[in-house]
N, C-alpha and C positions, 0 to 999 in steps of 0.2 A: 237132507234138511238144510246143511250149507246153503247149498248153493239156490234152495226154494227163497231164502231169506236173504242170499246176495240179488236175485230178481228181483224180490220187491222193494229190496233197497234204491236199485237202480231205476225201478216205476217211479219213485217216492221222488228220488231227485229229480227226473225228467218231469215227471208233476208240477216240482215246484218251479224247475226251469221257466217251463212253457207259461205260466202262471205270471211270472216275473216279466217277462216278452208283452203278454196282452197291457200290462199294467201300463209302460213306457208307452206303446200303441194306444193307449186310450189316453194317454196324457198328451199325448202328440198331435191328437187328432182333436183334444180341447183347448190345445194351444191355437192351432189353424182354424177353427170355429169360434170361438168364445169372444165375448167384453173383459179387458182385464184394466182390475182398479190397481192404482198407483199407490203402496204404502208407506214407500223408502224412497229417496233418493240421496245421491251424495253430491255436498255443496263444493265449492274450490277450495275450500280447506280441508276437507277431504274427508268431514263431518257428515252424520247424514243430517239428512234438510225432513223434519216434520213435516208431515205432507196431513195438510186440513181440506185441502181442497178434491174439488171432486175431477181428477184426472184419470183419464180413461184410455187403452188403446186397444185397436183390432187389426189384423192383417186378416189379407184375402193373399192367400200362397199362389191360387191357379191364376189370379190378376196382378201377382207382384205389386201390391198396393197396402198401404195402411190407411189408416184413417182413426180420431179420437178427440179428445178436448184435453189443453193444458190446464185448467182451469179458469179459462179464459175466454179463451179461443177455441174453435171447432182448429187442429189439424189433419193434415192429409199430404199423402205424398208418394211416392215410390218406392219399391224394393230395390234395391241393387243385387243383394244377394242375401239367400235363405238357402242354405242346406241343411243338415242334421243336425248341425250343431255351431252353424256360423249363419250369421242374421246384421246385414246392413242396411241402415235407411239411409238414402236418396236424400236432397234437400224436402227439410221439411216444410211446410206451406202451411198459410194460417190466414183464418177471417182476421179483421183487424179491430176489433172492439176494444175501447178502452177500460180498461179495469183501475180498482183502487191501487192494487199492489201487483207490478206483474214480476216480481222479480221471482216467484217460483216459475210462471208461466215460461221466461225466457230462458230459464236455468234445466226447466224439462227438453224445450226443445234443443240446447244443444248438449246437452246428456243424449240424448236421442242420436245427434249427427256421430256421435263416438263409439256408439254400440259395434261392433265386431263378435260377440258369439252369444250366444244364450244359452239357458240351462232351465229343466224342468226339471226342480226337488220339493218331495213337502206341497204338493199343491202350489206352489210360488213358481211363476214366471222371471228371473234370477237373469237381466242384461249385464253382458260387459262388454266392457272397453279391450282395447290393443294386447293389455297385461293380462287380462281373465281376472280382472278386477270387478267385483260386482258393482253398479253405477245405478242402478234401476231397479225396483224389486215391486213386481203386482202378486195382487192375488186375484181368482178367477172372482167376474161380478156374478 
């Protein structure tokens, strides 16, 4: 009887193992597919910066490419490097339309040039910087 109930203990954890595996996998794979909106950023004071406007970003992993809107401007640019858990953007590039206010617009894109690693928690796309300081924070559109 033991050992029938050490078996299914050890099913029970392998279950939830495997379960916990697909979960990371499916967020992974909505990271590298998805529209993600902009809800946080943090400003030079190291405040985060209200974010009203409608900012957006997407990468494409198999084209080492982003592309999005600061709430401005259409950006786009290149990947430098995306592995599991390290994500650099390339110089960013931008139409050039004049807006009222761009001072979230130019404050996203070089938060952007600083990114060094990311995290997928909570549904939240979770950028950072050098420290593993969060600088960025979407949630899926």
């Amino acid at each position: 009887m033991k050992k029938m109930k050490l078996q299914v203990g050890i099913v029970v954890i392998f279950a939830v193992l495997m379960s916990s595996c697909n979960c990371v996998k499916k967020e992974q794979k909505d990271f590298e597919n998805g529209i993600w909106q902009l809800e946080k950023m943090q400003e030079k004071s190291s405040k985060s910066l209200k974010v009203e406007q409608n900012i957006q970003l997407a990468l494409n992993k198999k084209e080492m490419k982003f592309s999005g809107n600061d709430g401005c401007n259409n950006v786009f640019g290149k990947l430098k490097k995306y592995t599991e858990k390290e994500l650099e953007f390339g110089l960013v590039y931008s139409t050039m339309m004049a807006c009222s206010d761009m001072e979230v617009s130019q404050q996203f894109q070089k938060l952007l040039e600083k990114v060094r690693f990311y995290e997928i928690a909570n549904e939240k796309l979770l950028l950072k910087d050098e420290n593993q300081e969060v600088i960025l924070t979407f949630r899926q559109k």
